[in-house]
VOKOLBA-368216 format. One record per residue: x, y, z of N, C-alpha, C in turn. Coordinates in steps of 0.2 Angstrom, whole numbers, padded with zeros to 4 digits, always signed. Each point is the difference from the previous one (the first is absolute). Example, Ala and Ser with C-alpha at 12.3 -4.5 7.8 and 13.67 -1.06 7.14 Angstrom:
+0066-0028+0039-0004+0006+0000+0004+0006+0000
-0002+0005-0004+0004+0006+0001-0004+0005+0003
***
This chain:
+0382+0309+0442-0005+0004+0003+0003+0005+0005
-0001+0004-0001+0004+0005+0004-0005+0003+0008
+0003-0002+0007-0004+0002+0004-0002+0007+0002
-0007-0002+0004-0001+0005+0001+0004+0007+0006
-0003+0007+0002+0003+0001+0007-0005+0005+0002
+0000+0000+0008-0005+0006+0002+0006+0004+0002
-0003+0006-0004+0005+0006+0004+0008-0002-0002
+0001-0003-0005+0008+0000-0004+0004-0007+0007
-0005-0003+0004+0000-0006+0002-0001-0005+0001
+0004-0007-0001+0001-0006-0001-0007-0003+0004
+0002+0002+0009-0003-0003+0004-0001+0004+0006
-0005+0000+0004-0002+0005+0005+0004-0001+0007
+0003-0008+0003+0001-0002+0003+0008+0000+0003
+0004+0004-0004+0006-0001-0001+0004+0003+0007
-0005+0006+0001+0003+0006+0005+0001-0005+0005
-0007-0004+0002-0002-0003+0008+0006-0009-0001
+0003+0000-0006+0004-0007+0002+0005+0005+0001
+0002+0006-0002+0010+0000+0003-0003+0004+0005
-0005+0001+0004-0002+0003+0008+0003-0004+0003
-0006-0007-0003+0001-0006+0006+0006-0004+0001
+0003+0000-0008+0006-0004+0001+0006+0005+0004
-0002+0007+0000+0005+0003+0004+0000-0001+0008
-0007+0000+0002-0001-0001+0007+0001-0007+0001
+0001-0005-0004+0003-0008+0000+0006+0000+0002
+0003+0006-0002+0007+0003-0001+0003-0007-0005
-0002+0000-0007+0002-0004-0002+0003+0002-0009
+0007-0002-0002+0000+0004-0006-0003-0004-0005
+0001+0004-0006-0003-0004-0007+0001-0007+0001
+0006-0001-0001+0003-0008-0001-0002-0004+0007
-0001+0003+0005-0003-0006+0005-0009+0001+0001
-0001+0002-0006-0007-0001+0000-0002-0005-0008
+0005+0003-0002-0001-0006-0006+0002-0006+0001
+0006-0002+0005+0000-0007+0002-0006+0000+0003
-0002+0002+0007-0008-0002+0003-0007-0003-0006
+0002+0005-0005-0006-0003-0006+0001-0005-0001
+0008-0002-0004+0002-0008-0001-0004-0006+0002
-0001+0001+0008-0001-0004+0003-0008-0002-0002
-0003+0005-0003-0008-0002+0002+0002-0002-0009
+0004+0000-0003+0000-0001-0005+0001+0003-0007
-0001+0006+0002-0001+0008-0004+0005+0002-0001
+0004+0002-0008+0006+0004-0002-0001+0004-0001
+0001+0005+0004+0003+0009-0001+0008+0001+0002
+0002+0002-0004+0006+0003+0000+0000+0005+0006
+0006+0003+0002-0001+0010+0004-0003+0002-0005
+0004+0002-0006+0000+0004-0005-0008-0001-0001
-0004-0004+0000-0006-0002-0003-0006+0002+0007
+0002+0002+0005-0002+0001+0007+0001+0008+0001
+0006+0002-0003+0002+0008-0001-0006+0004-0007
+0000-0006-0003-0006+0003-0004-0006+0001+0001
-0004-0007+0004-0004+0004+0003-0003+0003+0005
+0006+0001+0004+0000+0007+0005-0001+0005-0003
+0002+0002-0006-0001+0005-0002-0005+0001-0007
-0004-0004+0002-0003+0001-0006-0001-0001-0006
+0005-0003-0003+0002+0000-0006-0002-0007-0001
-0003-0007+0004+0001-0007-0005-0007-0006+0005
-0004+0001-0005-0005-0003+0000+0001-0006+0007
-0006+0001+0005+0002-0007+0004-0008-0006-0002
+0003-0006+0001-0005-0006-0002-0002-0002+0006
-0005-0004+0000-0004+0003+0006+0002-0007+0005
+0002-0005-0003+0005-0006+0006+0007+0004+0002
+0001+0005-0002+0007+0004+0001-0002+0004+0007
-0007+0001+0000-0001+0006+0004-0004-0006+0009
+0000-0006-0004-0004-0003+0006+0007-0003+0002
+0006+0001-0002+0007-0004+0002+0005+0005+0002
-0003+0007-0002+0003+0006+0004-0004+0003+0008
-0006-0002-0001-0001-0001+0006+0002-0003+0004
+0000-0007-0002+0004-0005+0007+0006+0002+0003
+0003+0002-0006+0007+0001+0001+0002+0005+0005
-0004+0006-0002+0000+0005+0006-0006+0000+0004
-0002-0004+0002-0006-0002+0005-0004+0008+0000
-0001-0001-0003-0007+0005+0001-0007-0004-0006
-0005+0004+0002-0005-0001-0002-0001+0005-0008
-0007-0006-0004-0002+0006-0004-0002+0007-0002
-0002+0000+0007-0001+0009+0001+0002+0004+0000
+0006-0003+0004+0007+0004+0001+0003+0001-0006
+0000-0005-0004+0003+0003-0008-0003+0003-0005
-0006+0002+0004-0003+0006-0005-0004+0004+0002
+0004+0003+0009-0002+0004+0001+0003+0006-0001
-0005+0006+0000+0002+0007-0006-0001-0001-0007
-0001-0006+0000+0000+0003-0008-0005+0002-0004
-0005+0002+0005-0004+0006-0004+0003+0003-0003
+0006+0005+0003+0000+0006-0003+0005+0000-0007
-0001-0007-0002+0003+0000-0006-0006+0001-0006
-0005+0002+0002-0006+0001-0003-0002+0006-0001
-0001+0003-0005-0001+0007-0002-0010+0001+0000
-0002+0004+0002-0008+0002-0001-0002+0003-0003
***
């Protein structure tokens, strides 16, 4: 089954993890160790994709990205209106 995309996009959220994980000042690979912990595997590689866009996030991924970068749900999906066309 082939997924879907808004706007030739995986995921609306991608931009706001590599903001956050930048102000964590935290690279790929020490944010994917941090997930480890809560039990969750992402590779970088798999983290670089969804910064960018390009790879679907499951939604224990996105409440174990959270933690990891302490922020809240809001924070990870604030702007993303404007991935929304009218």
């Amino acid at each position: 089954m082939k997924s879907k995309k808004l706007n030739g996009m995986s995921n609306i959220v991608g931009s706001n993890i590599q903001k956050y994980r930048l102000q964590n000042d935290l690279s790929l690979r020490q944010l994917s160790d941090k997930l480890s912990l809560y039990g969750i595997t992402l590779y970088h590689t798999d983290i670089f994709d969804i910064e960018k866009h390009e790879r679907l996030v499951k939604d224990f991924e996105l409440v174990a990205i959270c933690k990891a970068l302490g922020i809240t749900y809001d924070q990870l999906f604030e702007d993303s209106d404007k991935y929304y066309t009218s």
